[in-house]
N, C-alpha and C positions, 0 to 999 in steps of 0.2 A: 794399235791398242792391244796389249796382252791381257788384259783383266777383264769384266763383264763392272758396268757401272755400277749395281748397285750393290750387288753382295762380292764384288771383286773377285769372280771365279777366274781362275785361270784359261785361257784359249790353248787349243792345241794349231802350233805355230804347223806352216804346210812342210815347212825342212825340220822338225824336229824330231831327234833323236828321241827312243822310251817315251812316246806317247802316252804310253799306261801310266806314268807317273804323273803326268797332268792331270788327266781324265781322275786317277783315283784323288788326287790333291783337292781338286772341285765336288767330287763325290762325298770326302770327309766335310768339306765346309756347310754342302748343302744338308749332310744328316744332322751339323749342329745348329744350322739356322730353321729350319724347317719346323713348323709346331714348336718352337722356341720356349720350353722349359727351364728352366734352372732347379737345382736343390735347396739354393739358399743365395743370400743378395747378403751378408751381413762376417762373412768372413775375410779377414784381412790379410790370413794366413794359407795355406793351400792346404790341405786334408793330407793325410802323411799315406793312404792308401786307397786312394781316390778309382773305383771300377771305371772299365772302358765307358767311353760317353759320356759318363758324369760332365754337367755341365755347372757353374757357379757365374753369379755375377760379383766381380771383385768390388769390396767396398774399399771408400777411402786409404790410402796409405796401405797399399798394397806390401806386404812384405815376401822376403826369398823368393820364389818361383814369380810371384805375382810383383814383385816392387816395378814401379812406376807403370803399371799398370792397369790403374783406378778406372773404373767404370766402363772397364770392356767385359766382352764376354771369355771366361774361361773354359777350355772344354779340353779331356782328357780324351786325347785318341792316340794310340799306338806307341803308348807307353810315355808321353811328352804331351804336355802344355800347347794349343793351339791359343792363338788368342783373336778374337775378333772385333772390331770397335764399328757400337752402335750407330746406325743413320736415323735421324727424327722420323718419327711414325711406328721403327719396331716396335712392335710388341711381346711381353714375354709373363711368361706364369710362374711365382715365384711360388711351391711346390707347399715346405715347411710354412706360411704365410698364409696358403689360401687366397693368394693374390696375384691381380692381374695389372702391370706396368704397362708403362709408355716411354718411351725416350723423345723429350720435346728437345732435343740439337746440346742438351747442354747437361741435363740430369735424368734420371728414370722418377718417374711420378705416378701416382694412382690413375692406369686406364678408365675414368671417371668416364660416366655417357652425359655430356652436358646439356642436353634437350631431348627430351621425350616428350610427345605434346601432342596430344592425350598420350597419358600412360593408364589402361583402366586398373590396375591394384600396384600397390608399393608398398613393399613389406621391409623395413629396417632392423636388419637383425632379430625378423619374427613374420609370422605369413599373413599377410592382407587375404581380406574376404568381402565379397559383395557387398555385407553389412558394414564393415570396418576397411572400406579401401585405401587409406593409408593408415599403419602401422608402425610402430616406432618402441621397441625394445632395448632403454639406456635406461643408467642413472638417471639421466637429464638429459633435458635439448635445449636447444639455443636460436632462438630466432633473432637475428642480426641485426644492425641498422649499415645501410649503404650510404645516405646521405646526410643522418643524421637523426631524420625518424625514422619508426617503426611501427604499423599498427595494423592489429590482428584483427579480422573481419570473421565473422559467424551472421550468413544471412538467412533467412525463411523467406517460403513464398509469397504468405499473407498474415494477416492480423491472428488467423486464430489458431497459427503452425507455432514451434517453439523452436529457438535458436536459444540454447543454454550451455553452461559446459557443467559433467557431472562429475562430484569428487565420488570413487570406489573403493572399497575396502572388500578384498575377496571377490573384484568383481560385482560386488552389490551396489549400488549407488550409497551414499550418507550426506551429500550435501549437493544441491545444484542452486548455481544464480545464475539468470538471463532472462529472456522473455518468454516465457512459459504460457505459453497458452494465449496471451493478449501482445499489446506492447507497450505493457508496463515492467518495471525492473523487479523481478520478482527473488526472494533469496530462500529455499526452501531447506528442510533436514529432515534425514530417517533414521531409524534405528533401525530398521529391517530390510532397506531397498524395497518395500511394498506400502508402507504408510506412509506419505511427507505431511510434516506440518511447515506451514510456510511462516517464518520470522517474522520477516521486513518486504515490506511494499511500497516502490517508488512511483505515483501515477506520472503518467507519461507525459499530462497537460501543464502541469501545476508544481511538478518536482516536489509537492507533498509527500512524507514518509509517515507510514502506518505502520505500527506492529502488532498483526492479526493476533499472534500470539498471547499468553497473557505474563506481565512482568511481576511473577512475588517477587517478593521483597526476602531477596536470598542472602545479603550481604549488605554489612553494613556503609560500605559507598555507595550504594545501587540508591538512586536518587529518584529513579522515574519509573511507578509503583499503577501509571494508568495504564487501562487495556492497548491505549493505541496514544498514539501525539495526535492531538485535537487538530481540526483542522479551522484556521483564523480567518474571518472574513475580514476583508476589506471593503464594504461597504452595506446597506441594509440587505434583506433575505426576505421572499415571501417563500410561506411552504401555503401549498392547496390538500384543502380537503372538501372531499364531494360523496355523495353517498355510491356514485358507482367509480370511486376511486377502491384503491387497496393498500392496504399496508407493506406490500412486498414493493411498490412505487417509491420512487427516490422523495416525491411532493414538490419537487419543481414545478411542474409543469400544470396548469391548468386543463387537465384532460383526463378520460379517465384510465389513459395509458400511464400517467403519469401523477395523479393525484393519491395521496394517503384515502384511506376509509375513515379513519377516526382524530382525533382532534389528541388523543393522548399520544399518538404514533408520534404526532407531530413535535408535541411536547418533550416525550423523550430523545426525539432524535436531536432537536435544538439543546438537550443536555449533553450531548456528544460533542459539539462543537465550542469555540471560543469567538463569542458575538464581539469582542474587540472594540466596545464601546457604540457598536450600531444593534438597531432593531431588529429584531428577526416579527414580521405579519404572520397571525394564524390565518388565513384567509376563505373562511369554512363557506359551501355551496348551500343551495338552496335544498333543504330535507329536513329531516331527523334525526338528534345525536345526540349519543352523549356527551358527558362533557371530559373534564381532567381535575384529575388529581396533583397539582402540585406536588412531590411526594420527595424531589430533592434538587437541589440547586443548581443551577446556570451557570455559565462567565461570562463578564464582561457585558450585560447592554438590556436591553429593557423588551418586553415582548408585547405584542396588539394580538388580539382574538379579536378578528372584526367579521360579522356574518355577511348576506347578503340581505339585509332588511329583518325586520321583526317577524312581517308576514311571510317570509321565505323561507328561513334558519330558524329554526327552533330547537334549540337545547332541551330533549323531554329526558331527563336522567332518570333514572331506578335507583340510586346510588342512596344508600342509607346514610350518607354523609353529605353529601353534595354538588351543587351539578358544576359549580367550580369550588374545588375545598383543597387550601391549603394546607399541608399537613408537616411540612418540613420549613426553615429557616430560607426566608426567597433574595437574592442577591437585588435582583431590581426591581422593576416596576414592569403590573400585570393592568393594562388595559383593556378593555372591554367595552365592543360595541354592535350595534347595527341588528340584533337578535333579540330573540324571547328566551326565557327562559324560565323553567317549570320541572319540577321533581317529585312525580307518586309516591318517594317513599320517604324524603327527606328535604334538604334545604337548598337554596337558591346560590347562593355567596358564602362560603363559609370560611375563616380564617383563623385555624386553629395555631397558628405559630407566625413568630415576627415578622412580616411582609406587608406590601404595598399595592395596592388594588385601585385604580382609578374605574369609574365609570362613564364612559363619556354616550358619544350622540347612539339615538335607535334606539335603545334599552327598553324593553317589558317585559314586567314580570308577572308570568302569571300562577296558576295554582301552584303552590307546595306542600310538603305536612308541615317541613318543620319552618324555621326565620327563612325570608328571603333575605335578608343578609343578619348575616351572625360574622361578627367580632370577638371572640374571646382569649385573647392570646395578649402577654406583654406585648409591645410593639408592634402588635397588630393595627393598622390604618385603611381605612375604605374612604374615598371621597366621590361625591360625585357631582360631576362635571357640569352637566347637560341634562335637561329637559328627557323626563321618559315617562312611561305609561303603565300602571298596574292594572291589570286583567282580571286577577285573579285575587285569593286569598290566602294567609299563610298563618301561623301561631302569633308572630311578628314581620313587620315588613322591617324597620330598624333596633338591632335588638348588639348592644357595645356590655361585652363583662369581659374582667380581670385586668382591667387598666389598656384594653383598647380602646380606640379612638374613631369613633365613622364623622364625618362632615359630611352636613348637604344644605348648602347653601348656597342660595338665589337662584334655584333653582325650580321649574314647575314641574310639575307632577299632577299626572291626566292620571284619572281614578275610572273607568268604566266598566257598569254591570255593576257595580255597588260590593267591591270583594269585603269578605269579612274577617277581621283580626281578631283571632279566637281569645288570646289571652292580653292584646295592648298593641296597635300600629306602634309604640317605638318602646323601650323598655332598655335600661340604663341599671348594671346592677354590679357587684365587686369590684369600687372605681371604676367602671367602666365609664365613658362620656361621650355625649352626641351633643354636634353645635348643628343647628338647623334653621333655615330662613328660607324665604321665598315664598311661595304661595300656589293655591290645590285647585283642581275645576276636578266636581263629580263628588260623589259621596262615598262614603265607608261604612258597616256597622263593628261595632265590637269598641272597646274601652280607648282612649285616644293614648294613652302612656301610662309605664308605670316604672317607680326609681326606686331602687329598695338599695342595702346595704353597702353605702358610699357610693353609687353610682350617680351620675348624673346627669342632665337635660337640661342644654342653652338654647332658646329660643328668642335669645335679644330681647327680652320683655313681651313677646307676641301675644301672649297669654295663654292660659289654661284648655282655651279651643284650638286652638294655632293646628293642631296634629286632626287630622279627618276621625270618624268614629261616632258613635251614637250614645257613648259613654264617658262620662268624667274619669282624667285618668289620676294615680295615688302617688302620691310620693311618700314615701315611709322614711324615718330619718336610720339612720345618715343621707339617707338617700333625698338629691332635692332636685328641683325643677324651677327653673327660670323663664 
């Protein structure tokens, strides 16, 4: 063997003449292999004034000095063209490039490191930091598919850590979606990178979407003008209220972790939602409360205020209107049971606009100033149901004007303590009408009825006593009494 295997140095033979021309022959190869530089990998030409050492990697289609020459190494030493041809694994630093090859047997390729594992920072054409350990400075990047998918994972440790990605401008954040704080899909936006108001809210249970935000009405396609998309029951709903519940309570729950304080929280929260043709229960605890104001409308399905007993639940309102007083146009039906109810400074029932009011089992009513129930609205209806109890006394206990309508019929009515109806127990006045039947245990004083200006009172023929009171009552015409 004259050569050395891998870089083919010449041996100095034991009979050979001019040793020194071997030795230096071997000497020029290792100064061009050794720390293996190049000036450039992309010339096909040879440099017309090329310095001692200068070394090049010949590209394709080598011409003059270099023709058929492709992909060896070129190196100028003493005055002439060495040429050397790569073995798989050299390595070489292409100078003008910035870069570091490989020869895999067949081409030179990017000396790429294919596994680092753990690498603690990676900085892509930019420098990774503690904070930011990988980095990545392009136009674009590109995450691949191998098999066919691809999917990009962002994990946190727990429920209340955030795994989001943030859109920046100047380094400021202006938009983040992900799980922000919980693990619901959360989509937020800033004008500053210091205030976000959050868009869009997907809960994690229910795949419900909410937009916290609020949608005017900017444009004239924009279609969906509510605070949020209502959330749709599929089946009936109770909310609780208890006196050591709170309003900051969701009212699911019967406790008072979990219960509303007030019977109105409940009511407007059930306007937030879309009852989808089921009930939503006000299901109020044993205390003192006030009551609600009707004040604007529902979707979809009919609501129960039902107490815990008359002697438990007491409705004692202050409300100068009333301790249930409709005041806006009511989509369904307002049930009412199992409770007392009584108002220092005003009325018991009151139904100032088109709605429907049932009264069914439990009911008593006791002191008020003004009617325990008033009717006075077109389309106004009160009926009631079931057997209750008056306690107390009020101006009127059945008082129907402006073409409302109350029913109470075949029904008993327990009168105890003898309350007194300061101006008429039932009173029928601008078309207003009451149909009433059934029959009374206990007494009343004050005037039994009175029907003035088209109003009227059906009593199936019962007569003139029919209504409790210690006084004959008047019908004045138009107004009449049956």
């Amino acid at each position: 063997m004259e050569n050395s295997a891998n870089l083919q140095l010449p041996y100095i033979m034991p009979s050979q003449a001019q040793k020194h021309v071997t030795h230096n022959e071997a000497v020029r190869t290792l100064d061009a292999l050794v720390q293996l530089a190049v000036l450039d990998r992309d010339l096909p030409t040879p440099p017309a004034t090329p310095v001692d050492g200068a070394r090049y990697l010949i590209a394709a289609v080598g011409t003059d000095a270099w023709a058929g020459k492709d992909g060896t190494i070129a190196a100028w030493q003493d005055g002439a063209w060495a040429f050397l041809a790569p073995k798989a694994g050299w390595v070489v630093w292409v100078a003008d490039e910035d870069r570091l090859l490989g020869f895999d047997g067949a081409a030179w390729i990017d000396a790429a490191v294919h596994s680092v594992n753990p690498a603690p920072l990676v900085g892509v054409n930019t420098a990774a930091d503690p904070a930011n350990r990988l980095a990545v400075k392009s136009p674009a990047s590109l995450f691949d598919e191998e098999d066919g998918d691809h999917r990009l994972k962002i994990n946190k440790a727990a429920a209340g850590d955030t795994a989001s990605l943030v859109f920046q401008s100047g380094y400021s954040g202006r938009a983040e979606f992900g799980l922000a704080g919980d693990d619901d899909w959360h989509v937020k936006v800033s004008a500053n990178g210091t205030a976000w108001t959050e868009a869009l809210k997907v809960d994690r249970a229910t795949g419900r979407v909410s937009l916290p935000a609020a949608l005017p009405l900017g444009d004239e396609n924009q279609i969906v003008t509510r605070r949020h998309v209502r959330e749709t029951l599929t089946g009936n709903r109770t909310y609780h209220v208890r006196a050591d519940g709170s309003d900051g309570n969701a009212g699911l729950a019967d406790s008072a972790a979990g219960a509303f304080l007030t019977l109105q929280k409940a009511f407007d929260t059930i306007c937030t939602i879309d009852l989808n043709g089921h009930t939503v229960t006000i299901s109020v605890g044993s205390g003192s409360f006030e009551g609600i104001t009707f004040n604007k409308a529902w979707v979809g399905g009919n609501i129960v205020v039902s107490g815990a007993g008359a002697s438990n639940t007491v409705i004692a309102s202050t409300s100068s209107g009333a301790a249930f007083h409709a005041t806006a146009p009511m989509p369904g039906i307002v049930t009412l049971q199992n409770m007392k109810i009584t108002n220092s400074a005003g009325g018991g029932i009151r139904l100032d606009a088109a709605s429907r009011f049932l009264c069914g089992a439990g009911l008593e009513f006791g002191t008020c100033v003004a009617s325990h129930i008033l009717a006075a609205a077109p389309g106004a209806f009160l009926s009631m149901l079931s057997a209750y109890t008056i306690s107390g006394g009020s101006i009127y206990h059945l008082n129907a004007q402006f073409g409302a309508y109350i029913r109470a019929t075949g029904v008993t009515v327990t009168l105890t303590g003898t309350p007194a109806f300061s101006i008429a127990y039932a009173n029928a006045s601008n078309m207003g009408a009451i149909l009433a039947s059934g029959s009374f245990s206990g007494a009343a004083t004050g005037p039994r009825y009175t029907a003035t200006a088209g109003g009227g009172i059906n009593t199936s023929g019962s007569g003139a006593s029919f209504f409790p009171g210690n006084a004959s009552g008047t019908a004045t015409s138009p107004g009449w009494y049956l």
